[in-house]
N, C-alpha and C positions, 0 to 999 in steps of 0.2 A: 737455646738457653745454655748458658757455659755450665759448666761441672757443677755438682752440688759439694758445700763444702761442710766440712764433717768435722769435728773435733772431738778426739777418744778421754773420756773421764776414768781413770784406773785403767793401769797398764800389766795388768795381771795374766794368768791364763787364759782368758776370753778374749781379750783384745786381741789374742794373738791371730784370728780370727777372723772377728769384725773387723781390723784394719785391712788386714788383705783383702777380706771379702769387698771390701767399700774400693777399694783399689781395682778389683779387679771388673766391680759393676759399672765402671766409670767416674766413681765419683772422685774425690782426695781426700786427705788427712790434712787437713791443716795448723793441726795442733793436738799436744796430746801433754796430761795430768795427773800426775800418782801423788799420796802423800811420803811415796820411800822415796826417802834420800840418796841411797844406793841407784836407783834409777834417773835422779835428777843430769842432765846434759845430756844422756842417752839419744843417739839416733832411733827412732820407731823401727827401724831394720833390724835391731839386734831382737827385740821382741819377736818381730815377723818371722824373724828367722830365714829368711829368703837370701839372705848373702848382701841384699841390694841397700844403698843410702839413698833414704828419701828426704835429708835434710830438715826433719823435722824431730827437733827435741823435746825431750820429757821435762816438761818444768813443773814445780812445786805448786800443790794444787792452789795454797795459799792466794797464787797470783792469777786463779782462775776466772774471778770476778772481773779482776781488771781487764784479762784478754779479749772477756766478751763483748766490753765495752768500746774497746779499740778496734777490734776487730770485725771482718764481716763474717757469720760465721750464719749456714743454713740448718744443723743440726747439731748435737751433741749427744753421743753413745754415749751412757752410766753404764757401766760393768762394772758396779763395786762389792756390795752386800744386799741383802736379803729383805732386810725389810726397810719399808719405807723412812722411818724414823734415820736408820744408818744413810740413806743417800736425801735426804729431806734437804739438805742442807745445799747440794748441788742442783736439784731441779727446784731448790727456790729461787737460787742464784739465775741460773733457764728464765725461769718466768719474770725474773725482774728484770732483765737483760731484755726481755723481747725475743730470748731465742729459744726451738723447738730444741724436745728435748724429748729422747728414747731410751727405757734402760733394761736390764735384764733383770733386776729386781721383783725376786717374785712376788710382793706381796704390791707391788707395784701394778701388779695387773687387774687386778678388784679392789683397789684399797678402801675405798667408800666403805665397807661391809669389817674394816677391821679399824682403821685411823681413822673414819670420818671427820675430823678437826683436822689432823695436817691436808687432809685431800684438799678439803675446802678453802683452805688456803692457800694452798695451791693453785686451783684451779680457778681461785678469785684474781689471784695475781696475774697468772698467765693470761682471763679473759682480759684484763684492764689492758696487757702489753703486746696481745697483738701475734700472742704464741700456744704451742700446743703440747703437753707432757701426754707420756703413754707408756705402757708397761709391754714388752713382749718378751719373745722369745720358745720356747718349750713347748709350752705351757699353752702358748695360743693357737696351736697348729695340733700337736697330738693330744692335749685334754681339752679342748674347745671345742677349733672348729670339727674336726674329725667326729667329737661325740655328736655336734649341732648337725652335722649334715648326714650320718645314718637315723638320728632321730628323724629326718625329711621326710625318710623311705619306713617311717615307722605310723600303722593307723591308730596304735594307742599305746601310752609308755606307761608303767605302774613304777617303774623303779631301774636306775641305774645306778649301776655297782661300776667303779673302776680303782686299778692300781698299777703304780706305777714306778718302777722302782732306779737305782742312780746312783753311782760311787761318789761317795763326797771326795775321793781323792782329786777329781778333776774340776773341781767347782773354786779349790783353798781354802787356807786355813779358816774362814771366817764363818763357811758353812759347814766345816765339821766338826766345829765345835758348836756353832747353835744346833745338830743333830746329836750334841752329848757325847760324839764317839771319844771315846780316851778314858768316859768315867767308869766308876764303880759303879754298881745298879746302889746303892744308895745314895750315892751324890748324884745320879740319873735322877731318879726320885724325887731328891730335895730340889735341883736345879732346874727340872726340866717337865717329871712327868706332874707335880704335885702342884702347878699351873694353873690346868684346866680340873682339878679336882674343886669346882667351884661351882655355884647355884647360878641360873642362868642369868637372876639379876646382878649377881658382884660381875658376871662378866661382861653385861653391857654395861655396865659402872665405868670399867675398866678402860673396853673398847672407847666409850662418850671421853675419859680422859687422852686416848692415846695412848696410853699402856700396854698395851697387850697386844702377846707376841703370837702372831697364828702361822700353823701350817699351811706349807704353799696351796694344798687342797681346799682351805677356808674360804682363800679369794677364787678361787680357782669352781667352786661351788657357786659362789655368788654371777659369776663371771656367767655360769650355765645357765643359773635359773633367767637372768636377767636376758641372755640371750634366745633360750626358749618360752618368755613369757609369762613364768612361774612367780607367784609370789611367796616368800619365806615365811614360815611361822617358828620356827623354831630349830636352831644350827647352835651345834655341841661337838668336841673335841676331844678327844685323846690319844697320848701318846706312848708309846710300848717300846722298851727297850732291845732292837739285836744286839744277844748276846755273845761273843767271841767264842766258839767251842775251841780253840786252843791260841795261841801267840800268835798275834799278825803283826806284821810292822805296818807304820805309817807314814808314806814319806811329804804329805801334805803336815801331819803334826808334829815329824820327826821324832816315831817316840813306837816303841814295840806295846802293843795291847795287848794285857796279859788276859788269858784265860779267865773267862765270867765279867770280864769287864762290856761295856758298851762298844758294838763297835758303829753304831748310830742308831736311828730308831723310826720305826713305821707312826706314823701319825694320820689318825683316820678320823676324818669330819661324817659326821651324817647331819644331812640339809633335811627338814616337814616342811612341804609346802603343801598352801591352801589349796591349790589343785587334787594333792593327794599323791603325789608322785615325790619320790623320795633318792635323792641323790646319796650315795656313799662311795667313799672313796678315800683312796688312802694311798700315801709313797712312802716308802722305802728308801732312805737314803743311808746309806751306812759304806764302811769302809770294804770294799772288796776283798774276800778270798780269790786265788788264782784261780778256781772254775767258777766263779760269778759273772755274771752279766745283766747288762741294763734288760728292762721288759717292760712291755706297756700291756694292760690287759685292758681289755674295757666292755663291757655286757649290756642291753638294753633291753630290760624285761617287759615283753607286751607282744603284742600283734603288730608284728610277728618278732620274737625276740631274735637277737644280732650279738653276737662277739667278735672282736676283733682286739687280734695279740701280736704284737709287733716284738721281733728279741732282738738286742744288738743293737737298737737306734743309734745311731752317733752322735748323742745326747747333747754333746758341747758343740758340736758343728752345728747341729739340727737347730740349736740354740739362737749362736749366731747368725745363721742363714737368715734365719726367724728374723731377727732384727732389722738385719739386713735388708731385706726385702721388704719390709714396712716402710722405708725411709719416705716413697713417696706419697703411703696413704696419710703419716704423722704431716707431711710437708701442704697436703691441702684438708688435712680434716679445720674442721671450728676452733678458734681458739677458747682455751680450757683445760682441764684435764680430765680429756677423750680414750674413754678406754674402749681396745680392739673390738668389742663385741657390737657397739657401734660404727666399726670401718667394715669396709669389705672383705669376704675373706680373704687371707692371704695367699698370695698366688708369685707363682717361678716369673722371676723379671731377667727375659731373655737380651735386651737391649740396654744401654746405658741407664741408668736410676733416671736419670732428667729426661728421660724421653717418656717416661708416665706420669711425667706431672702435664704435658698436652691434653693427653687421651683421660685423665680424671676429670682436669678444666669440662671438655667436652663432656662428661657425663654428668656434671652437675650443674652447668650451665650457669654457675653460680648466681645462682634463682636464690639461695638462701642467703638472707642476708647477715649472718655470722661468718660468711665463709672466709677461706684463711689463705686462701690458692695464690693472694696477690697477683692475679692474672693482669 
């Protein structure tokens, strides 16, 4: 099979990344999308960073649609924003096109359980054309599969607790301010934390509209249960402002946080389900002091209860990698919008990307008749 060909949507801090990364797994870049103008005729190299031209320019997302059109194109990376709603509009583009489509959007990874109206539409389009949308990154590897597969080695769960903490500095501007860092704890309050201060039915209201804006642990919860079997009865929100104990600068908002202000904010879901087993969990994203660092904690209360604390992940690597390495289970799952917990888990692809789209054909024998392998 020749290369798999890939086209980068936001050519931000994470591209910097996934391009290479997708370059270096054998596949190509055949195109790449930002809405900044500043970046428009850009070689992808100056991004990379690597010294090297790979002849491929930045053009105006504007002309996105057309390129899918004209072009053959086997996936498209989204590295833009956070929630679905902010990147809705490129993987609807994906699914009208007929092309597969992967993004690092976190709310992108469960969204059934927050957008159920964009998902669905999504995912009506995408079966109709032949293609497959999916959310990864982070999130699927250290708060998924990692909790899904010490719960294997667990004979009964009562409750897992997990947190997981992230400098918005490295993610840009768009996630450090959906984490509130720069505000007052009053404009914290009115913007951010005074949200989820709501009765559980204004907030499926909300959800059933498309409204409402949830912590990456929201989908990230649903993502669990749905993966160990649980069903939900009742998943509630909130979110708590880090406070700056003195001046820090910020060079994602460009702008010094004064003392008592926000410098982001812990946001902690807790999941009831009918089993009885109760998920909580919460991240921490905020703007780093120079002795902070990322940490992943995670706990699984039962017989026999299990902790496991990761410090120092290379969150934005770990990120991309994440992606990266999905490309060939996005390339043969069902067309729809397939989220991880229904792929296999994710696993280090030692060989060119297009040499696992062989070895999946063969494992699914494409007996099902939705399948997407184009074999």
């Amino acid at each position: 099979m020749s290369k798999i060909r890939v086209v980068q949507y936001g050519c931000g801090k994470m591209s910097k990344y996934t391009m290479r990364y997708v370059f270096e797994k054998g596949a190509m870049i055949v195109g790449a999308f930002d809405c900044d103008s500043e970046k428009f005729g850009k070689d992808i190299g100056e991004i990379i960073g690597d010294g090297k031209e790979y002849k491929v320019k930045i053009q105006d997302s504007k002309n996105f649609e057309k390129y899918l059109k004209s072009h053959s194109v086997d996936i498209v990376i989204v590295t833009t924003m956070s929630l679905l709603s902010d990147v809705g509009e490129a993987l609807l583009i994906c699914a009208k096109c007929g092309v597969n489509a992967i993004t690092t959007c976190e709310e992108a990874f469960f969204p059934q359980n927050s957008n159920p109206k964009l998902f669905k539409q999504i995912d009506e389009l995408a079966m109709e054309n032949g293609c497959t949308i999916c959310g990864s990154g982070y999130q699927d590897v250290f708060w998924g599969n990692l909790i899904s597969v010490l719960a294997g080695a667990t004979h009964k769960i009562t409750k897992i607790v997990g947190s997981s903490s992230y400098n918005v500095e490295d993610y840009g501007i768009a996630l450090a301010r959906a984490h509130g860092a720069g505000l007052s704890l009053k404009e914290f309050d009115e913007q951010v934390a005074s949200a989820d201060r709501i009765s559980d039915e204004e907030r499926k209201k909300i959800i059933n509209k498309g409204k409402y804006s949830p912590s990456y642990m929201w989908n990230v919860n649903g993502w669990l249960c749905s993966k160990l079997g649980l069903h939900v009865t009742r998943q509630y929100q909130k979110c708590v402002p880090q406070v700056a104990k003195k001046e820090i600068y910020s060079s994602t908002l460009k702008m010094t946080i004064p003392k008592g202000h926000a410098t982001g904010m812990s946001a902690v879901v807790t999941t009831e389900t009918k089993e009885g087993i109760v998920i909580e969990s919460q991240c921490i994203g905020k703007v780093y002091d120079k002795d902070e660092f990322d940490r992943n904690d995670w706990t699984i209360e039962g017989e026999p209860s299990t902790r496991v604390v990761i410090d120092r992940p290379n969150t934005v690597e770990l990120t991309c990698a994440s992606v990266v390495n999905r490309i060939p289970e996005v390339l043969m799952a069902p067309a729809g919008y397939f989220t991880t917990e229904l792929m296999p888990e994710n696993f280090y692809k030692q060989e060119r990307l297009d040499k696992y789209l062989y070895e999946i054909v063969d494992d699914c024998g494409c007996e099902h008749d939705d399948c997407n392998c184009n074999k």
